[in-house]
N, C-alpha and C positions, 0 to 999 in steps of 0.2 A: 936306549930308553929315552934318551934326551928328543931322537929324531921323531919317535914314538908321540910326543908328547905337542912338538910341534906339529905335528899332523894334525892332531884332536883338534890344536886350537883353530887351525886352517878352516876345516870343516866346521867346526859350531859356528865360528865367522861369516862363512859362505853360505851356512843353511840359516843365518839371522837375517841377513841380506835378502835370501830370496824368499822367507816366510815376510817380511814385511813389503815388498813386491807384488806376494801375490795376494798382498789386504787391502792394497790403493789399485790393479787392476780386475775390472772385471770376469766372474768366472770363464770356464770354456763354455759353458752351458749357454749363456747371457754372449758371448762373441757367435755362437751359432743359431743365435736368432734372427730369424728371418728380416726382423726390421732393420740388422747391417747390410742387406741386400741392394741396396740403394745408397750411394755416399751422401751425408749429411748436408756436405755443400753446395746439393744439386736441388734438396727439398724447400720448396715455398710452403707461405699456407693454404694452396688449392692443389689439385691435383685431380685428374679425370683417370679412372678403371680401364682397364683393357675391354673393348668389346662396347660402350658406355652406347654409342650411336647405333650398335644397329638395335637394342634390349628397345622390351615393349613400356614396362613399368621403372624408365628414369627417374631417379630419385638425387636429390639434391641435399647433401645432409652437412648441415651447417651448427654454428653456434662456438662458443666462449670454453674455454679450459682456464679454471681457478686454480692458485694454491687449497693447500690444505685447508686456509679459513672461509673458504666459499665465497670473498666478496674482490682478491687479487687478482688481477688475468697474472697469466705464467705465461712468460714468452719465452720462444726457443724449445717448446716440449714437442716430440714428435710423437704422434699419431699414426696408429699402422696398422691396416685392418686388411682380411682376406676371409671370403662368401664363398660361398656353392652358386653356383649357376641360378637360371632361372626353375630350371628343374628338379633341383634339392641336392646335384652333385655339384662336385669338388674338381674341375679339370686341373691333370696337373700338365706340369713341360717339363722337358729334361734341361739341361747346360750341364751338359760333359757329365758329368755322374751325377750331380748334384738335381734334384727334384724340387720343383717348388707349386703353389696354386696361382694359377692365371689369374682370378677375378683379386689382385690385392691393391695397397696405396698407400703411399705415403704422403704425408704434409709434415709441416712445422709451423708453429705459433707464429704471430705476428706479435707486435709491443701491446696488441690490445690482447692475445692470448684467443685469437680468431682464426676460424679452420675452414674449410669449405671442399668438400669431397664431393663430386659428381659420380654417381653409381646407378645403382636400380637393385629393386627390392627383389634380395632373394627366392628362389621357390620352398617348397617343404618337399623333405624324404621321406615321404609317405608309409615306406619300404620300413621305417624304424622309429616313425614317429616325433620324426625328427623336426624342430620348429620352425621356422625363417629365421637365419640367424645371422648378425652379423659378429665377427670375433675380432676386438679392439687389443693391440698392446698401446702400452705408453712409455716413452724414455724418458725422463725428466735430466737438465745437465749435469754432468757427474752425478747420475744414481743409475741402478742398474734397470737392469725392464720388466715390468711388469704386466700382468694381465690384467683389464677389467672385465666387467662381467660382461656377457654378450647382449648386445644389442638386440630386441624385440619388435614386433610389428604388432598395432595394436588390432587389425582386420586379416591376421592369421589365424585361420580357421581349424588348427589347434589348439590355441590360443584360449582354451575352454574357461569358464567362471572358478572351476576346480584349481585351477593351475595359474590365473591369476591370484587366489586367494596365499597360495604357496609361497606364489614370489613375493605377494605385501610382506608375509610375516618375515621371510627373509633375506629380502633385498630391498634397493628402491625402486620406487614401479617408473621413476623415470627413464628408466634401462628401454621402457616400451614406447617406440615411436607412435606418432598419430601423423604422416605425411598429409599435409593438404595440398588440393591441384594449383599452381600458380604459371599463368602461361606456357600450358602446355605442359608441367614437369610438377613430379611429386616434389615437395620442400619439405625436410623435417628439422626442426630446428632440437637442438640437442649438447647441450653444456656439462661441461666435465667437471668435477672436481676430484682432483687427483689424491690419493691413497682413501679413496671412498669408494667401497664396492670391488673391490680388487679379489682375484681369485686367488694367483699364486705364479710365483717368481718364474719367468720363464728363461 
């Protein structure tokens, strides 16, 4: 009885242990996001797309990531986006069983909380109606990752009056870029504030 009893306590010991463990690290869910794909020590604040030089409509997409109160740069938040083609698909690649999409990128903040991605403005999927979109996460340090909303083009020709009205009521319409032409290359300038406009934990 006595052995009996030290067992129990072994266990409730060992299982306090690893429930407070698994509260300070992040889920499996959040270690099998795509934005671990890249080691953190290799990320600056710019970063150029796979494919970037030979795309017709290069696009430059830049700008500021805040704290929560809209007026702090956040430095060290990584940024990690992944398009469809110029054509409104999704190429993907293998590495060994693992899948992922070609067109993606990573950056990290500078001390001013400044990002600079060289890309080019997706196509639409005509096939489903599907928008020009770009798909953002964000890591912030020691928090887990999150999604924001997708990134917009504002001369996407689904992009109808119907369906900007939608997004006013419920989102921010800054979600939708306006690139202008600057030597030769779309710029869109485009500043974050983080846990604003967030979809859902990934």
């Amino acid at each position: 009885m006595k052995n009996l009893i030290t067992l129990f306590c072994i266990i409730c010991f060992y299982s306090a242990i690893n429930t407070v463990v698994a509260q300070e690290l992040p889920s499996n869910s959040d270690f099998d996001s795509p934005i671990y794909d890249r080691s953190e020590e290799l990320l600056t604040n710019t970063d150029t797309i796979p494919d970037f030089r030979s795309k017709t409509n290069k696009l430059k997409l830049t700008g500021t990531i805040y704290q929560a109160d809209g007026t702090t740069p956040a430095s060290n938040v990584i940024l990690f986006i992944e398009q469809p083609n110029e054509n409104g698909d999704f190429e993907l690649r293998n590495t060994g069983d693992e899948r992922y999409v070609l067109h993606r990128s990573w950056v990290k903040t500078d001390a001013d909380g400044k990002y600079t991605i060289y890309t080019f403005v997706p196509g639409n999927d005509r096939r489903y109606n599907q928008l020009q979109q770009i798909f953002p996460l964000v890591k912030e340090p020691s928090q887990p990752v999150y999604q924001l909303e997708t990134f917009l083009f504002d001369e996407d020709p689904l992009l109808t009056k119907r369906c900007r009205k939608r997004i006013a009521k419920k989102s921010d319409t800054s979600r939708i870029l306006t690139p202008k032409e600057e030597d030769g290359i779309l710029v869109a300038q485009h500043d974050i504030v983080l846990n604003a406009n967030t979809v859902a934990s990934k």
